[in-house]
PDB file of N, CA, C and O in Angstrom, chain B, residues numbered from 101:
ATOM      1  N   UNK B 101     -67.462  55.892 -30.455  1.00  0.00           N
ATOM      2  CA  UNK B 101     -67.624  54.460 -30.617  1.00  0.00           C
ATOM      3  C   UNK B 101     -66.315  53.675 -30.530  1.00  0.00           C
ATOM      4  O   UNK B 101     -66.220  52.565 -30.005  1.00  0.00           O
ATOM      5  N   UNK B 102     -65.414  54.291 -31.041  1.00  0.00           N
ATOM      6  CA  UNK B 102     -63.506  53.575 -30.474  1.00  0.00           C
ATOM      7  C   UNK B 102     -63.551  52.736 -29.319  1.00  0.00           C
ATOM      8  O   UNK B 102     -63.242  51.544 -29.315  1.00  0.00           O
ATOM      9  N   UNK B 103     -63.991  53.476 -28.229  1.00  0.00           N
ATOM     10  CA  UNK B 103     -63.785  52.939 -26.819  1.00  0.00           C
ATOM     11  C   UNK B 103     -64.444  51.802 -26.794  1.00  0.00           C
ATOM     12  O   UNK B 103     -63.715  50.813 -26.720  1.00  0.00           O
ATOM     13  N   UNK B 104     -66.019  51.528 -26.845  1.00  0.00           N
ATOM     14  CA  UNK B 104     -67.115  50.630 -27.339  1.00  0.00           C
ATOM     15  C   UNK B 104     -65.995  49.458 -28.193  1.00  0.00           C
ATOM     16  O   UNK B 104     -65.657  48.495 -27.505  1.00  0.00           O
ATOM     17  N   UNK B 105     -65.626  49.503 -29.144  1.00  0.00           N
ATOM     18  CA  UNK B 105     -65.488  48.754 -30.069  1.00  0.00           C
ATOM     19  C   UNK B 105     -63.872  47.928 -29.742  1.00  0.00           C
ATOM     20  O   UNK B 105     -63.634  46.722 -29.797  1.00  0.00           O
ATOM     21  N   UNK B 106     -62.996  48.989 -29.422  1.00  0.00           N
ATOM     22  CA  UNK B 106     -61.934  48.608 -28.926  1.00  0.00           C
ATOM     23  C   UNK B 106     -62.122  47.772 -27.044  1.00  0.00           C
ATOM     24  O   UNK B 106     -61.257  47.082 -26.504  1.00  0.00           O
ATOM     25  N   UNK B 107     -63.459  48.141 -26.459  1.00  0.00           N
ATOM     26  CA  UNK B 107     -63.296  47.153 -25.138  1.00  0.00           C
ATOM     27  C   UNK B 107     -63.514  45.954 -25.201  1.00  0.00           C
ATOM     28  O   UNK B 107     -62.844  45.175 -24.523  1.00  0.00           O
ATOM     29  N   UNK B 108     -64.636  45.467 -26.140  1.00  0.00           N
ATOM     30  CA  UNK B 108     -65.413  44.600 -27.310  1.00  0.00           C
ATOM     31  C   UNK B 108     -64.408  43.620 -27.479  1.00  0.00           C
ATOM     32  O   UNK B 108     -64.545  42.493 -27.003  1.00  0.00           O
ATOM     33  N   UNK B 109     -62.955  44.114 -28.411  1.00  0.00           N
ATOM     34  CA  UNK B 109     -62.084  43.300 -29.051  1.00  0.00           C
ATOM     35  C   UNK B 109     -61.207  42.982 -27.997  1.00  0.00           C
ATOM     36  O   UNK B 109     -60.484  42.060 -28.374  1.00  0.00           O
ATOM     37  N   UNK B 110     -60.986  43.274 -27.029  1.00  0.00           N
ATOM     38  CA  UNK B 110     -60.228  43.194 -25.887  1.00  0.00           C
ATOM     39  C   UNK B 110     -60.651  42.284 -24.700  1.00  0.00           C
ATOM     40  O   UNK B 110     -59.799  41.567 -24.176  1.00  0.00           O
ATOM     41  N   UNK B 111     -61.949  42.287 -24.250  1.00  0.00           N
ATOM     42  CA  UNK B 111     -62.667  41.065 -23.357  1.00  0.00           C
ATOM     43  C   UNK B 111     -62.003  40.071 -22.888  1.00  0.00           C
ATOM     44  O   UNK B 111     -62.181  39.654 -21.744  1.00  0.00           O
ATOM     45  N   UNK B 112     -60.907  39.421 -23.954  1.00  0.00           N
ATOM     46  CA  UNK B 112     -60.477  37.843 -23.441  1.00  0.00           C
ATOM     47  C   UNK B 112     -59.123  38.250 -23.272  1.00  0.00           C
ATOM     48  O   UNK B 112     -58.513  37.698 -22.355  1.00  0.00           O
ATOM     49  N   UNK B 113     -58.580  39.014 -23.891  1.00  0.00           N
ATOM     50  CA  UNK B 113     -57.059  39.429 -23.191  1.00  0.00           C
ATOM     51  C   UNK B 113     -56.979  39.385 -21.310  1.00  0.00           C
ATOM     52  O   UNK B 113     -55.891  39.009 -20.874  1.00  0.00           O
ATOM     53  N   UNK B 114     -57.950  39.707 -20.369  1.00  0.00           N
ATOM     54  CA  UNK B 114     -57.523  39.017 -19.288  1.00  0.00           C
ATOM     55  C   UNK B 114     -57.706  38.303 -18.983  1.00  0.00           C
ATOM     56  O   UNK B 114     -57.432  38.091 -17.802  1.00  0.00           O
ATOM     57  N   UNK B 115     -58.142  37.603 -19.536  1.00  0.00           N
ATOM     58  CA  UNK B 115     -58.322  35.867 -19.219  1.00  0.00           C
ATOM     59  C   UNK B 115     -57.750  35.162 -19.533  1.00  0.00           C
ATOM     60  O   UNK B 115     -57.430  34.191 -18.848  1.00  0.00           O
ATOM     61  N   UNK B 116     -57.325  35.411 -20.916  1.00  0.00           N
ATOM     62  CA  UNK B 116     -55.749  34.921 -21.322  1.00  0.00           C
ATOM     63  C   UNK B 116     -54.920  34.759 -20.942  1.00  0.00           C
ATOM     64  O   UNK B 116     -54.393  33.654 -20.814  1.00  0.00           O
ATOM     65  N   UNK B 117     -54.337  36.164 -20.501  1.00  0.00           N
ATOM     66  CA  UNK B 117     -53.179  36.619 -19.457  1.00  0.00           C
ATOM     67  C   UNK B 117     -52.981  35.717 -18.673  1.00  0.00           C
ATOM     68  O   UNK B 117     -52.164  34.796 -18.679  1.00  0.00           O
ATOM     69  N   UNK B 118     -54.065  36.118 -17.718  1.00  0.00           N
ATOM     70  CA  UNK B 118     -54.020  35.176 -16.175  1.00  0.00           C
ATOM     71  C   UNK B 118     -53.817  33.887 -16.696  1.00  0.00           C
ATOM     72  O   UNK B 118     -52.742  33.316 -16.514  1.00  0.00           O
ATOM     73  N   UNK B 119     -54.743  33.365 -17.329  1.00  0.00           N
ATOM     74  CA  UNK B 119     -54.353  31.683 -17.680  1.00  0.00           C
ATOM     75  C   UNK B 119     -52.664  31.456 -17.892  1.00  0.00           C
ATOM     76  O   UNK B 119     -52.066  30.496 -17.404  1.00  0.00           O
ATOM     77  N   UNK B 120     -52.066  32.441 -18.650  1.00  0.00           N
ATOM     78  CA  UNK B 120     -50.874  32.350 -18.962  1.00  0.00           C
ATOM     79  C   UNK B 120     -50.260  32.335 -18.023  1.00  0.00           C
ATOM     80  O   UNK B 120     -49.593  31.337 -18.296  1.00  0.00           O
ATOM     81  N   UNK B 121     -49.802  32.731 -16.788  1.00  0.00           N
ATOM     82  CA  UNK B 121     -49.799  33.412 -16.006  1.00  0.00           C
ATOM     83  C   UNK B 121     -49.874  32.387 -14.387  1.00  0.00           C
ATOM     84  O   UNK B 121     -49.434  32.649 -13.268  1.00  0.00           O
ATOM     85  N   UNK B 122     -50.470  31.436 -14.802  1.00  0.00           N
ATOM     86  CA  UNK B 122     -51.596  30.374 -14.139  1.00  0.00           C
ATOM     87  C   UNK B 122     -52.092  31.622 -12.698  1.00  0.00           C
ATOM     88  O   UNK B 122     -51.825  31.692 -11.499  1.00  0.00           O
ATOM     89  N   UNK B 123     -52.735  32.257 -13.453  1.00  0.00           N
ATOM     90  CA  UNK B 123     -53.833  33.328 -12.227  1.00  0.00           C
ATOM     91  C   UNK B 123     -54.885  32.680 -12.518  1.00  0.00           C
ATOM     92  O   UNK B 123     -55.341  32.463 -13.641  1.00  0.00           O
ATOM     93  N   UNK B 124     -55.398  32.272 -11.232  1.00  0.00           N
ATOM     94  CA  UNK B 124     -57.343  32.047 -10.936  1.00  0.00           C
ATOM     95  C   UNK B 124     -57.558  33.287 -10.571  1.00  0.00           C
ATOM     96  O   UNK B 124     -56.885  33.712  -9.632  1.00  0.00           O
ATOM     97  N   UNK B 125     -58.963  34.551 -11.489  1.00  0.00           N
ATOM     98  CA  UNK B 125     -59.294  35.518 -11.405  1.00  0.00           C
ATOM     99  C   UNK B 125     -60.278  35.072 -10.422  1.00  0.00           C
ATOM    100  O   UNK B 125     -60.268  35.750  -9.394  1.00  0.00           O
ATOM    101  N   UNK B 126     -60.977  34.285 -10.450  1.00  0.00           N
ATOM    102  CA  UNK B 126     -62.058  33.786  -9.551  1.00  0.00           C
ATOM    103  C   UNK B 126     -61.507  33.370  -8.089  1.00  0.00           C
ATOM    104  O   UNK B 126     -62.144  33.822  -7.138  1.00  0.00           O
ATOM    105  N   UNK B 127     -60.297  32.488  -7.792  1.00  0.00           N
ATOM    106  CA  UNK B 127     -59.507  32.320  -6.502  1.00  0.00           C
ATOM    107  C   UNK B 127     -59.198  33.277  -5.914  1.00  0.00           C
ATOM    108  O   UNK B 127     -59.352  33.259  -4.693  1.00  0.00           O
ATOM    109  N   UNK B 128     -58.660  34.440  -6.542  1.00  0.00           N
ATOM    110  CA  UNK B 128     -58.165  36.326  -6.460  1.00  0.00           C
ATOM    111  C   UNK B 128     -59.433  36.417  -5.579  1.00  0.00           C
ATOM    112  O   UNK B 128     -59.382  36.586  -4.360  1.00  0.00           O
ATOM    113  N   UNK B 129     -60.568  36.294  -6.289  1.00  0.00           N
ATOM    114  CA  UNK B 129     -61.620  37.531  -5.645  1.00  0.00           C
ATOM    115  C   UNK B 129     -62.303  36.593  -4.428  1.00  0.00           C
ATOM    116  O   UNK B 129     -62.792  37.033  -3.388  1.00  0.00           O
ATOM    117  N   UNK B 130     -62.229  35.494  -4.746  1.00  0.00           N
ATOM    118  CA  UNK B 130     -62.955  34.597  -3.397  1.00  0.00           C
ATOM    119  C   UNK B 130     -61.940  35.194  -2.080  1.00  0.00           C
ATOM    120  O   UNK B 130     -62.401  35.838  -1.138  1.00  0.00           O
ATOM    121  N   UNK B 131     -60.757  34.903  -2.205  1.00  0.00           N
ATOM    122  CA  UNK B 131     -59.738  35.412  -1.656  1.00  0.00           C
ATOM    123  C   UNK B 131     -59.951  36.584  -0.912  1.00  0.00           C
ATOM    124  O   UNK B 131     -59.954  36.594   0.319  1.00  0.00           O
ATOM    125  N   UNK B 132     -60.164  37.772  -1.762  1.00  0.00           N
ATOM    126  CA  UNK B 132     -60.554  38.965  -1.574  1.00  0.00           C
ATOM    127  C   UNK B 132     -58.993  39.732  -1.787  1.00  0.00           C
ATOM    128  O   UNK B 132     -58.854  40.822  -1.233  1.00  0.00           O
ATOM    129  N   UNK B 133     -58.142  39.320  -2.369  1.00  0.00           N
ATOM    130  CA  UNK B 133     -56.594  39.373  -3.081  1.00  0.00           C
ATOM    131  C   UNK B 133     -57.421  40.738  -4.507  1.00  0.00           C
ATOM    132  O   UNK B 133     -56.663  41.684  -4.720  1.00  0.00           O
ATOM    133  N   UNK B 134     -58.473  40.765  -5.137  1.00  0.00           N
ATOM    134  CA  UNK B 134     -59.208  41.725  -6.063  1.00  0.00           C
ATOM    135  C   UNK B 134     -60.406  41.386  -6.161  1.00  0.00           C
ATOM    136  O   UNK B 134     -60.950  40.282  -6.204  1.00  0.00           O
ATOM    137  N   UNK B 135     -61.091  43.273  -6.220  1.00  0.00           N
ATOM    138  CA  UNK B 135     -62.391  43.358  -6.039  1.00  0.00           C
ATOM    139  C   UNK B 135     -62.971  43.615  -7.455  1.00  0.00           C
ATOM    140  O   UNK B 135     -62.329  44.279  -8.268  1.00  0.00           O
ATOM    141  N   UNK B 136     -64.256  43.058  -7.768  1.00  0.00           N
ATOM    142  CA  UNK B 136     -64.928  43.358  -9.011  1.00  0.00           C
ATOM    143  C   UNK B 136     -64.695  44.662 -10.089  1.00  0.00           C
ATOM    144  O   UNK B 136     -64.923  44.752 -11.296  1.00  0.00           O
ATOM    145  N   UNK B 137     -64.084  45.718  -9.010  1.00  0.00           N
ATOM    146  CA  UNK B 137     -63.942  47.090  -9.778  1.00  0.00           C
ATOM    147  C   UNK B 137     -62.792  47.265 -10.311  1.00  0.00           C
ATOM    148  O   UNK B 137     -62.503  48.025 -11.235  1.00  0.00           O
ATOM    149  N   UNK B 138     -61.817  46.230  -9.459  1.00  0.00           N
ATOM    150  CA  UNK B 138     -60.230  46.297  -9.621  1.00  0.00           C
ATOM    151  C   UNK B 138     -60.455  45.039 -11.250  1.00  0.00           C
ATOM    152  O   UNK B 138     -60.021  45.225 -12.387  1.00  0.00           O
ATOM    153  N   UNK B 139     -61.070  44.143 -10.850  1.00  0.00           N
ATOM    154  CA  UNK B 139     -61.156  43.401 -12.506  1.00  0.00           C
ATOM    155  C   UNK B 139     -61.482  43.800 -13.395  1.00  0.00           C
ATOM    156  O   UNK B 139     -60.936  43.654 -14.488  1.00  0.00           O
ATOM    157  N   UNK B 140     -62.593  44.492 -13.126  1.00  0.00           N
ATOM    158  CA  UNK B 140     -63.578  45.596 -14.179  1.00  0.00           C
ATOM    159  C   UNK B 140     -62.137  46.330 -14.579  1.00  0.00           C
ATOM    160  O   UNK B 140     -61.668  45.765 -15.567  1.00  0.00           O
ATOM    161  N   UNK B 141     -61.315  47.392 -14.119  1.00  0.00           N
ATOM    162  CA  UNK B 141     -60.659  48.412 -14.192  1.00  0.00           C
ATOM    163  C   UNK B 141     -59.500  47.667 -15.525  1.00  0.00           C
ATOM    164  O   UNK B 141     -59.175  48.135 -16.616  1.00  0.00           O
ATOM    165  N   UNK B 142     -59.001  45.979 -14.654  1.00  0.00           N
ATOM    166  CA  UNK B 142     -57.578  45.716 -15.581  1.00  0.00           C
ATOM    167  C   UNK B 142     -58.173  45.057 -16.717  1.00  0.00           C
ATOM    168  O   UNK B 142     -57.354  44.537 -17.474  1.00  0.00           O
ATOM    169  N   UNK B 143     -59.501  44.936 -17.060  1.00  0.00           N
ATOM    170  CA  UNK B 143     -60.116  44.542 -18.448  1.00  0.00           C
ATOM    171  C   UNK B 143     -60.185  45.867 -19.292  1.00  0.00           C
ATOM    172  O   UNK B 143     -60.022  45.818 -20.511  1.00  0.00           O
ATOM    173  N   UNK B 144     -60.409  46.957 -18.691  1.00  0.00           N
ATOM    174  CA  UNK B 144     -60.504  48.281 -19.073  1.00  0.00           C
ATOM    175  C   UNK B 144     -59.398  48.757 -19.880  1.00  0.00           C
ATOM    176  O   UNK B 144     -59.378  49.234 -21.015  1.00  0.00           O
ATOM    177  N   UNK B 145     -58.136  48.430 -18.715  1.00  0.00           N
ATOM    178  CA  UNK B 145     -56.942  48.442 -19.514  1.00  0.00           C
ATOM    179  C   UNK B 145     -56.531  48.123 -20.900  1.00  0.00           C
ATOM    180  O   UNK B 145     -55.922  48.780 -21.744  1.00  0.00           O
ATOM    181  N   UNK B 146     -56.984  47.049 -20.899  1.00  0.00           N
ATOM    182  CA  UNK B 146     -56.582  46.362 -22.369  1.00  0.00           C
ATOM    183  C   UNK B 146     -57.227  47.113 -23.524  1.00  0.00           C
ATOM    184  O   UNK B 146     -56.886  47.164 -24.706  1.00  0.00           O
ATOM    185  N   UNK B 147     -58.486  47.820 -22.738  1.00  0.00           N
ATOM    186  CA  UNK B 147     -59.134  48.501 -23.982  1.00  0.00           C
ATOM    187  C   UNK B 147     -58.082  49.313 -24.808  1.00  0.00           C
ATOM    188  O   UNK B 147     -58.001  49.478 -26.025  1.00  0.00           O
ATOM    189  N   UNK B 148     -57.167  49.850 -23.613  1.00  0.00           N
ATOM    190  CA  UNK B 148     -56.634  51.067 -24.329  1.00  0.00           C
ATOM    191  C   UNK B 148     -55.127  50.807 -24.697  1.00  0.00           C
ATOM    192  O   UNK B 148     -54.265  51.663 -24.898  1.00  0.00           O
ATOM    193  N   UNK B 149     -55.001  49.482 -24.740  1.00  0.00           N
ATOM    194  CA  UNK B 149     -53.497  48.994 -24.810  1.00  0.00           C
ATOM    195  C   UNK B 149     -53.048  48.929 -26.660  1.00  0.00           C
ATOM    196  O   UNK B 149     -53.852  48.402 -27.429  1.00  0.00           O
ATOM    197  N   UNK B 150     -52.269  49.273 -26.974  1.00  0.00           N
ATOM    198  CA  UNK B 150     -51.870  49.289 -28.608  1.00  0.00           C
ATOM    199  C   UNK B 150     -51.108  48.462 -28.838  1.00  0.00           C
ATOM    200  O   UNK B 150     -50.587  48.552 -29.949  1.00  0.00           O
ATOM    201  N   UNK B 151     -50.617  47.141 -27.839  1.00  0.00           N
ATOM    202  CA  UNK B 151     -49.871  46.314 -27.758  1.00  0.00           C
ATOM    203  C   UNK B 151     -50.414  44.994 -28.895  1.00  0.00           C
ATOM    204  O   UNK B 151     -49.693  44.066 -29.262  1.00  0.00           O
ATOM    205  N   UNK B 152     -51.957  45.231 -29.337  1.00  0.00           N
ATOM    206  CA  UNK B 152     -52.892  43.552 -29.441  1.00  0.00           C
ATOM    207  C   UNK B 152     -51.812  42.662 -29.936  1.00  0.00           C
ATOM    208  O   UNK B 152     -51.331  41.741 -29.276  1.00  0.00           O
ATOM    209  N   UNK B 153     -51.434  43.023 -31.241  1.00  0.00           N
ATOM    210  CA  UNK B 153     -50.736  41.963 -31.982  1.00  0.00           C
ATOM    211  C   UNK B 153     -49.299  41.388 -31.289  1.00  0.00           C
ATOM    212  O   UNK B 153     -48.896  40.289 -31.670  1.00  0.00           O
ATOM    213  N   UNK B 154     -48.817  41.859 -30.648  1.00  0.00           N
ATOM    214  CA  UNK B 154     -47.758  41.874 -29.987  1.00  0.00           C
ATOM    215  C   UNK B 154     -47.949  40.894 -28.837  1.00  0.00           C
ATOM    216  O   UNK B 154     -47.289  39.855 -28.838  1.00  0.00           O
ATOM    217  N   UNK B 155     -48.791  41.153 -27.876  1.00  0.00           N
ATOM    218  CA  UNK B 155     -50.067  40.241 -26.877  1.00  0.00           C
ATOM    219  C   UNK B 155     -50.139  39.326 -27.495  1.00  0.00           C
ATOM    220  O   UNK B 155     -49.485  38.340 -27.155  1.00  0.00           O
ATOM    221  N   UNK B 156     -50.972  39.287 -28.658  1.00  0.00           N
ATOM    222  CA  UNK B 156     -51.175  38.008 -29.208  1.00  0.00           C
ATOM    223  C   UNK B 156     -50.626  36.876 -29.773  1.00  0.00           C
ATOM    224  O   UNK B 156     -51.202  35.795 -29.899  1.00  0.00           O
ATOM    225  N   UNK B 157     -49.015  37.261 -30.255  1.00  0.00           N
ATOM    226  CA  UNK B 157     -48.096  36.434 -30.357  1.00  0.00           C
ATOM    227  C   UNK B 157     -47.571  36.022 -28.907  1.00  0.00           C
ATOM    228  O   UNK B 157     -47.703  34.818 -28.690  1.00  0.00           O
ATOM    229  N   UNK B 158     -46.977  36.792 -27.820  1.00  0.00           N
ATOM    230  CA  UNK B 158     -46.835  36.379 -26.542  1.00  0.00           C
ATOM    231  C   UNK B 158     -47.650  35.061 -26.239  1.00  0.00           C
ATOM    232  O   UNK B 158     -47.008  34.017 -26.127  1.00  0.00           O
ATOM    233  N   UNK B 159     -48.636  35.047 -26.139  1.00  0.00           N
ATOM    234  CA  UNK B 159     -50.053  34.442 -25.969  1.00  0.00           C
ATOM    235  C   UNK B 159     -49.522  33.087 -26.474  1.00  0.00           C
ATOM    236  O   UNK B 159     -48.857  32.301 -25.800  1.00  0.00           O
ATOM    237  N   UNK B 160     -49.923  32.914 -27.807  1.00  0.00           N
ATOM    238  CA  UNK B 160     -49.374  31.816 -28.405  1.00  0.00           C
ATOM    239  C   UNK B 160     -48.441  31.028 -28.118  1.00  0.00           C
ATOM    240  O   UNK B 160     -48.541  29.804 -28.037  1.00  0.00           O
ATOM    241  N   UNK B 161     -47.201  31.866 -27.897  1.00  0.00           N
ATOM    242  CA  UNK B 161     -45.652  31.440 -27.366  1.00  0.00           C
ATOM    243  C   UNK B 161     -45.978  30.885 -26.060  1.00  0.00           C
ATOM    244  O   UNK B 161     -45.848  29.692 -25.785  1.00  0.00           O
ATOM    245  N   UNK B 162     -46.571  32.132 -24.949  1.00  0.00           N
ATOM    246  CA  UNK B 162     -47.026  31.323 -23.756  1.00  0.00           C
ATOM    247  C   UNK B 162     -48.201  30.973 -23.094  1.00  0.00           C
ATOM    248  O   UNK B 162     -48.634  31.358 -22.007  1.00  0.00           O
ATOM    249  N   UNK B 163     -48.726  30.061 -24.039  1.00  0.00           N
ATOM    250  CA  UNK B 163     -50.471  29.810 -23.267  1.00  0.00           C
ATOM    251  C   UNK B 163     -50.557  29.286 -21.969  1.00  0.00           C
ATOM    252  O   UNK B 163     -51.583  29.362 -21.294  1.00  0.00           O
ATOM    253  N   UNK B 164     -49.349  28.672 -21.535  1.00  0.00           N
ATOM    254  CA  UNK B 164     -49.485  28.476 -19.833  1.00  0.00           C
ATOM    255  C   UNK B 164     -48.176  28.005 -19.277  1.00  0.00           C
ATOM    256  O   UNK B 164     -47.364  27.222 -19.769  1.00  0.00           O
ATOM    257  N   UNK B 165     -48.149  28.701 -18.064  1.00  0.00           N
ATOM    258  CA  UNK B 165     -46.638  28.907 -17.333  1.00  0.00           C
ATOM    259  C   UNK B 165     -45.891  29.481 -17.366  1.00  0.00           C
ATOM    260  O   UNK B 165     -44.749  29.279 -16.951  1.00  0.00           O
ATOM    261  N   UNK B 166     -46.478  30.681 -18.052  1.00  0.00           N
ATOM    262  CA  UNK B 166     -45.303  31.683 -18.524  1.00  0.00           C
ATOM    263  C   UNK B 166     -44.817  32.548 -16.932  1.00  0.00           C
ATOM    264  O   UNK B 166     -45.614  32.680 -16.003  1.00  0.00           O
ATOM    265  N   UNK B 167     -43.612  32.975 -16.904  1.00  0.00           N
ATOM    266  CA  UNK B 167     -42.884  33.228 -15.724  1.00  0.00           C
ATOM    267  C   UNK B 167     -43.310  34.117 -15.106  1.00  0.00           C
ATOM    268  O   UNK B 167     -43.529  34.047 -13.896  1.00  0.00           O
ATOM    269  N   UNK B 168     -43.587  35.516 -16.089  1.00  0.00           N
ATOM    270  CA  UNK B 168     -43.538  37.302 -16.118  1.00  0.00           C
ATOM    271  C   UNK B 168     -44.440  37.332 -17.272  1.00  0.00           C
ATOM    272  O   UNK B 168     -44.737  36.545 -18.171  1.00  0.00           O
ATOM    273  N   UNK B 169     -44.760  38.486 -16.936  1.00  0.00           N
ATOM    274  CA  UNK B 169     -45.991  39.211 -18.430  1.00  0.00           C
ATOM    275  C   UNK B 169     -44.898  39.771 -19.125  1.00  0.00           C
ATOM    276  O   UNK B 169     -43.720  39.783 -18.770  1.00  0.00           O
ATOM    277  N   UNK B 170     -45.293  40.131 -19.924  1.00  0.00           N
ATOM    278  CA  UNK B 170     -44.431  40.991 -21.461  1.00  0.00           C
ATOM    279  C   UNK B 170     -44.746  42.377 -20.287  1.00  0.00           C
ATOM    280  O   UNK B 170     -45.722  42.676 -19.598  1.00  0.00           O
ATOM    281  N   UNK B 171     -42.946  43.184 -20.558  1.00  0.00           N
ATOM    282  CA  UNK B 171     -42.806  43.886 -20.107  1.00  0.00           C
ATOM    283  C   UNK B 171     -44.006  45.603 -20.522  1.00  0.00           C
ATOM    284  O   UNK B 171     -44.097  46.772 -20.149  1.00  0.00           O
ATOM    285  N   UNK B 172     -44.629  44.708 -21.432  1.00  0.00           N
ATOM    286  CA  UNK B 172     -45.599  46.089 -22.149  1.00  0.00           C
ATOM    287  C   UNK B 172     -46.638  46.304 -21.462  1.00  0.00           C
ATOM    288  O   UNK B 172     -47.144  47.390 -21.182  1.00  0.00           O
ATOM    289  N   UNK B 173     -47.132  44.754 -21.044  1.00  0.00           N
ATOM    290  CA  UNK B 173     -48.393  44.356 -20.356  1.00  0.00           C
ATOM    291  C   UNK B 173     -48.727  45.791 -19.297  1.00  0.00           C
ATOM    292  O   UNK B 173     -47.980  46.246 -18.430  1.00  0.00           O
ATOM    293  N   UNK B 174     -50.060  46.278 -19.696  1.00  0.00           N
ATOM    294  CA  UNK B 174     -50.535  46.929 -19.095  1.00  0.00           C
ATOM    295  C   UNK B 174     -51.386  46.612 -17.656  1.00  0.00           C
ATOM    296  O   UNK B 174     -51.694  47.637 -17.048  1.00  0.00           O
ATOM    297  N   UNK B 175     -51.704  45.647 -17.184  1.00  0.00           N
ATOM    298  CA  UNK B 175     -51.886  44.722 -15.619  1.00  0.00           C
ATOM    299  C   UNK B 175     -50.521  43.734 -15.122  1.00  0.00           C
ATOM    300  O   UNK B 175     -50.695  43.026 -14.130  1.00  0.00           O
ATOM    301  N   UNK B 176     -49.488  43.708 -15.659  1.00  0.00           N
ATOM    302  CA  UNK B 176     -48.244  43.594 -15.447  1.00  0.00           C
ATOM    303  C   UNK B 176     -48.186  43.055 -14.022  1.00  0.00           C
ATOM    304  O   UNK B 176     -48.340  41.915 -13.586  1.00  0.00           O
ATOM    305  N   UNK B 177     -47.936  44.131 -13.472  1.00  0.00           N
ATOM    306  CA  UNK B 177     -47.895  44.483 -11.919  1.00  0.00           C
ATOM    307  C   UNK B 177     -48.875  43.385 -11.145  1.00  0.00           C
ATOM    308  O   UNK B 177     -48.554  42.463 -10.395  1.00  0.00           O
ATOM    309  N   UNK B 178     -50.371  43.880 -11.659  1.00  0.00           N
ATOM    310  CA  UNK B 178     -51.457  43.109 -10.799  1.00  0.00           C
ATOM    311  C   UNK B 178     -50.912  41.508 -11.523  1.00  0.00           C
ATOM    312  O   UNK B 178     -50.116  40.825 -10.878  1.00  0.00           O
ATOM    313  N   UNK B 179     -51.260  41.180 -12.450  1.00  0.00           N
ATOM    314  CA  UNK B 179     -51.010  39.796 -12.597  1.00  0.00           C
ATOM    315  C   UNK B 179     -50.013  39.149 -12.096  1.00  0.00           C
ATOM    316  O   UNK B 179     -50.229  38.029 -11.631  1.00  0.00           O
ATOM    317  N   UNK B 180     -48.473  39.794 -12.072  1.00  0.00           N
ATOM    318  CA  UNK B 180     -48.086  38.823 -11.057  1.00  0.00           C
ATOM    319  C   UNK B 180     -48.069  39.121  -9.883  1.00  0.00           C
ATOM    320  O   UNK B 180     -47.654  38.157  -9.240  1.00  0.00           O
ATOM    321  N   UNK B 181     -48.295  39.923  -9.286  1.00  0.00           N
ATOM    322  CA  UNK B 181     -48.943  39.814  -7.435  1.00  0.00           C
ATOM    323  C   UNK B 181     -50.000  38.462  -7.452  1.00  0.00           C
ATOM    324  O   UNK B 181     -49.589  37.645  -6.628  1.00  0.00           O
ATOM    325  N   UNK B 182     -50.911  38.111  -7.962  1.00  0.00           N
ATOM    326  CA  UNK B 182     -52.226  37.530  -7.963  1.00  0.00           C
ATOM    327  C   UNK B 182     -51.347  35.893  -8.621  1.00  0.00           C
ATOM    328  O   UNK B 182     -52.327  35.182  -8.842  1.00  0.00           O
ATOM    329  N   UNK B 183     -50.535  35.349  -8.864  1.00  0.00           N
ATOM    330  CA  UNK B 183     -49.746  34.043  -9.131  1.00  0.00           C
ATOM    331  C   UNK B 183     -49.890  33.364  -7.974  1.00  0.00           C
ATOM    332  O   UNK B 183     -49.936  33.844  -6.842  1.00  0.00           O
ATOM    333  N   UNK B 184     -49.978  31.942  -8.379  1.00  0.00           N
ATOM    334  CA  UNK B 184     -50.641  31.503  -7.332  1.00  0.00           C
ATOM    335  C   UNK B 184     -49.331  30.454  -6.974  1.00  0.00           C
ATOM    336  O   UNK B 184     -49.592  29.530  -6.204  1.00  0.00           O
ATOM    337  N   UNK B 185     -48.357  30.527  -7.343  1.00  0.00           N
ATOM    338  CA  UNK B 185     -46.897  29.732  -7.402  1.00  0.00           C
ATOM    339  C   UNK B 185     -45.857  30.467  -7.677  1.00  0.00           C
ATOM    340  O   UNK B 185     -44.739  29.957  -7.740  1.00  0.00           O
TER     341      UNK B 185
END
């Protein structure tokens, strides 16, 4: 049940991100820049990330425009490829 419960608490961490980030997840995939499995996969991520509280202050600090992800960020990589500036 971990996995279950920990994907659960995790859900809005990429949406967050990207917002932070200024990523349109929806512009990405119209695009065809990421496919449903590749979103599915970096929401997945977060399940298993031990970073939350750490994330979640980031977050706060940068709810939008932030430059770079926190070097911990586990979609790191994909989020800033997918910047739309």
């Amino acid at each position: 049940m971990p996995v279950i419960t920990n994907s659960v608490r995790h859900t809005d961490q990429l949406p967050a991100m990207a917002k932070a980030l200024d990523v349109s997840l929806d512009q990405a995939a119209n695009e065809g820049k990421i496919h449903n499995f590749q979103r599915h996969n970096a929401a997945f991520r977060y399940s298993e990330c031990s970073k939350k509280p750490a994330c979640e202050t980031w977050l706060a600090k940068n709810s939008a425009r932030a430059t770079n992800a926190p070097n911990y960020c586990r979609n790191k990589a994909l989020l800033e490829a997918l910047r739309i500036g």
